[in-house]
RONULO-757617 format. One record per residue (C-alpha): residue in three letters; y, z, x. Coordinates in steps of 0.001 Angstrom, whole numbers, always signed. Last residue first. Example, Ala and Ser with C-alpha at 12.3 -4.5 7.8 and 13.67 -1.06 7.14 Angstrom:
<mivexs>
<mivex 'Ser', <-1060, +7140, +13670>>
<mivex 'Ala', <-4500, +7800, +12300>>
</mivexs>
This chain:
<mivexs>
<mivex 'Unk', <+67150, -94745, +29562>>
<mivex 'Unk', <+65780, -93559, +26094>>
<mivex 'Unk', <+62892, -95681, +25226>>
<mivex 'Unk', <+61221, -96597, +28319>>
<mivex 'Unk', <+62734, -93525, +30515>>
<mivex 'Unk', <+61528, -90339, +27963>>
<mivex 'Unk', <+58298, -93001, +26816>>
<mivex 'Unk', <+57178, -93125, +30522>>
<mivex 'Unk', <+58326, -88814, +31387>>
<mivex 'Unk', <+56162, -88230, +27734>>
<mivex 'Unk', <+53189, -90545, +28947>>
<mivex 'Unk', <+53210, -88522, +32481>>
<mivex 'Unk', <+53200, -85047, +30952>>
<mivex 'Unk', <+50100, -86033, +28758>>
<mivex 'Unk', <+48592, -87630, +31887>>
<mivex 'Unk', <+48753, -84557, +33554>>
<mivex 'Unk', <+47646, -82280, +30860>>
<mivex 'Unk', <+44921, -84375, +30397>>
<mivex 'Unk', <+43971, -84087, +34081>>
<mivex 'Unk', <+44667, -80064, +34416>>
<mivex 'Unk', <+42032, -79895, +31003>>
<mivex 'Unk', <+39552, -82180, +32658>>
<mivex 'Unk', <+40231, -79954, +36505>>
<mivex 'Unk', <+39375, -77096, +34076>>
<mivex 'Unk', <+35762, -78272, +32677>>
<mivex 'Unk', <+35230, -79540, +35626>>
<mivex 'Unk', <+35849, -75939, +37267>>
<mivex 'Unk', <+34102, -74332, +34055>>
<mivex 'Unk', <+30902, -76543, +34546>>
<mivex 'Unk', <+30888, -74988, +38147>>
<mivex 'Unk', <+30799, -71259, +36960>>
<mivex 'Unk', <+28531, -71704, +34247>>
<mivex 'Unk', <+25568, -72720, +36642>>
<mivex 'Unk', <+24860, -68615, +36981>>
<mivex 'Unk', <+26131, -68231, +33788>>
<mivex 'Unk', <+22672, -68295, +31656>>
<mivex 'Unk', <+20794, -66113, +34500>>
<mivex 'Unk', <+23630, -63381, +34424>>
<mivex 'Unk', <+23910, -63480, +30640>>
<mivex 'Unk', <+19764, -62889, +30769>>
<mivex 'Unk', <+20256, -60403, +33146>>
<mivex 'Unk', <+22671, -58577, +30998>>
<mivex 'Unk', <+20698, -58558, +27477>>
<mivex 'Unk', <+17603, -57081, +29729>>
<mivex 'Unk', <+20089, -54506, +31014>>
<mivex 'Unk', <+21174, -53502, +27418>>
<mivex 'Unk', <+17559, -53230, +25914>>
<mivex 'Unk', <+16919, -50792, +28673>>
<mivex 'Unk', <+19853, -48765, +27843>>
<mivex 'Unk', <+19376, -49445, +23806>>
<mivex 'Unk', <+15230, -47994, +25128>>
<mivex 'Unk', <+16952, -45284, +26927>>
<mivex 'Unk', <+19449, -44363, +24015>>
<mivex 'Unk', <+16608, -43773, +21728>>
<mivex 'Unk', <+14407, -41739, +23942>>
<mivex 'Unk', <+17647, -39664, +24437>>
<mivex 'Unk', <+18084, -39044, +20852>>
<mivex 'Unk', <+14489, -37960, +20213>>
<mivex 'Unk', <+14350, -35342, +22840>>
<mivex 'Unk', <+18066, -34328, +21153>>
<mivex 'Unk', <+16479, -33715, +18394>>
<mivex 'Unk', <+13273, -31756, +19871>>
<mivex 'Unk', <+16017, -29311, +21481>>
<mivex 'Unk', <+17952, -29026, +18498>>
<mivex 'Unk', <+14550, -27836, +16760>>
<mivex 'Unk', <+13599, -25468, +19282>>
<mivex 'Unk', <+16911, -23863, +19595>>
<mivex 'Unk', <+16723, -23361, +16280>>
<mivex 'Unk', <+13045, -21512, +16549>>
<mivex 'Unk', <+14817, -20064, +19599>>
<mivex 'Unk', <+17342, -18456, +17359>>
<mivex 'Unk', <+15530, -17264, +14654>>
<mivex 'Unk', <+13106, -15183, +17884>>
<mivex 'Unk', <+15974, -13471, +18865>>
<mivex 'Unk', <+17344, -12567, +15514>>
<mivex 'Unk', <+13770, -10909, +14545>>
<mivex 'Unk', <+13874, -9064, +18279>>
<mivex 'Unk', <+17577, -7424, +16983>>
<mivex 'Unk', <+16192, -6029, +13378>>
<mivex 'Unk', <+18850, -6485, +10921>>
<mivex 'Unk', <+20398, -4350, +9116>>
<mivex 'Unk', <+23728, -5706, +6990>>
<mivex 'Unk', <+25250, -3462, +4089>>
<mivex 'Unk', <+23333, -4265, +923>>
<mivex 'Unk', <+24880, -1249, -977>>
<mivex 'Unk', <+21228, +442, -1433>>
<mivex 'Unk', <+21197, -434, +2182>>
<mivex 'Unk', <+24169, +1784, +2260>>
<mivex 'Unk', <+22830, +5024, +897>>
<mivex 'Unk', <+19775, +4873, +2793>>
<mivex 'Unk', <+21828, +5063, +6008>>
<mivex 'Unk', <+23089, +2120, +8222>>
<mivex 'Unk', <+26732, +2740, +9805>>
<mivex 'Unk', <+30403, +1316, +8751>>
<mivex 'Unk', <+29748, -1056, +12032>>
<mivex 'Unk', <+26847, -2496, +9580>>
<mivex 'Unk', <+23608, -3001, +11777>>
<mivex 'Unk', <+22242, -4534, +14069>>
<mivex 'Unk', <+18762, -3157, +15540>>
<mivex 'Unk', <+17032, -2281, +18562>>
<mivex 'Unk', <+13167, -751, +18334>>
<mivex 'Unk', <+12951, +2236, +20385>>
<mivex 'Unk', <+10773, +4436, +18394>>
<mivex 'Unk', <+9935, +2359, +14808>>
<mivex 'Unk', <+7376, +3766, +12558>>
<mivex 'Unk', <+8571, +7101, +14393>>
<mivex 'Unk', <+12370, +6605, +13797>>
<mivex 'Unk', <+14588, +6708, +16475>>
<mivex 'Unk', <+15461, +3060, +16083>>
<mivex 'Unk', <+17639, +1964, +18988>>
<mivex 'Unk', <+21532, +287, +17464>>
<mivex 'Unk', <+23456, -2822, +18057>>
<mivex 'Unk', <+26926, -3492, +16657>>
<mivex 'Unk', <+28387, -5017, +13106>>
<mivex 'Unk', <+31913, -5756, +12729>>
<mivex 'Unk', <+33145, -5206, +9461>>
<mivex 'Unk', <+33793, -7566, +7051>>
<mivex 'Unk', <+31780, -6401, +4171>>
<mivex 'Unk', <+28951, -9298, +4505>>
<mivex 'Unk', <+28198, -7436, +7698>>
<mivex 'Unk', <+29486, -9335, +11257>>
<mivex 'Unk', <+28106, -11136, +14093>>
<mivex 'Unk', <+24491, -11137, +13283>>
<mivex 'Unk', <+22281, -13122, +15737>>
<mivex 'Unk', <+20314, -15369, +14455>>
<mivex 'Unk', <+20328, -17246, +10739>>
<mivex 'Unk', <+22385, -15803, +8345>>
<mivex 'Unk', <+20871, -15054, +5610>>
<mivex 'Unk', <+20868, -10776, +5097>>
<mivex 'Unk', <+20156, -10234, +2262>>
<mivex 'Unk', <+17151, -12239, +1661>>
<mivex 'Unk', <+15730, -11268, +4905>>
<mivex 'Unk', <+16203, -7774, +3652>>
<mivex 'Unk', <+14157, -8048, +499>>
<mivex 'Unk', <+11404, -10111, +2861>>
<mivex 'Unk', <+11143, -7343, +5060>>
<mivex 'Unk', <+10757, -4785, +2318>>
<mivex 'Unk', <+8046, -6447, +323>>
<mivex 'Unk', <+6123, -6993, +4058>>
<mivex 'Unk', <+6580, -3163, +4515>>
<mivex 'Unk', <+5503, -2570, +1000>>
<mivex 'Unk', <+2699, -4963, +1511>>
<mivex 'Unk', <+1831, -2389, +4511>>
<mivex 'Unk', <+2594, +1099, +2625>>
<mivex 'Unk', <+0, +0, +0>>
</mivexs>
């Protein structure tokens, strides 16, 4: 009986007290701090608890208690997950890195002749140019001088 009391208990206070790790304040506003148990279910156990004290009378209240190795081991269960998520995220950007450098010797490979097609392709342009420049000076002096 006193165990599924115990387990009764611990899920009561779990459901007062949601936030996930360690505590940094009661749901009161006041600062909460870190206690030892001196009781004999408990000797030595830490604890957070409300910074306006834990007594019977306040849990009745709801007034944060929280046992210090439960935070511990919420926050490496997050830790956990944000560590798997970034796993995932850095797989990812290694095969867009690895996609990226195939992408780039492929450019490389396709302008490697590139660079002589754009010198004809220029020297065309400069000639056009030229002869565009030459037909205006011939009509300027044919029709106007």
């Amino acid at each position: 009986m006193s165990s599924s009391s115990c387990v009764s208990g611990n899920s009561y206070r779990r459901r007062l007290n949601a936030e996930r790790g360690t505590p940094k304040q009661c749901w009161c506003g006041e600062p909460c701090y870190i206690s030892t148990s001196g009781t004999t279910t408990n000797p030595g156990r830490l604890y957070y608890c409300c910074g306006k004290g834990y007594n019977k009378v306040r849990f009745v209240l709801r007034h944060l208690f929280k046992w210090a190795d439960e935070c511990l081991v919420e926050e490496v269960e997050d830790i956990k997950s944000l560590i798997s998520g970034m796993n995932k995220d850095i797989s990812e950007f290694r095969l867009n890195v690895d996609r990226l450098e195939k992408e780039i010797e492929v450019m490389k490979t396709a302008s490697e002749g590139k660079g002589e097609e754009c010198m004809s392709q220029g020297r065309c342009l400069r000639n056009v140019v030229v002869c565009g420049v030459g037909i205006s000076l011939f009509c300027y002096y044919y029709f106007f001088v």
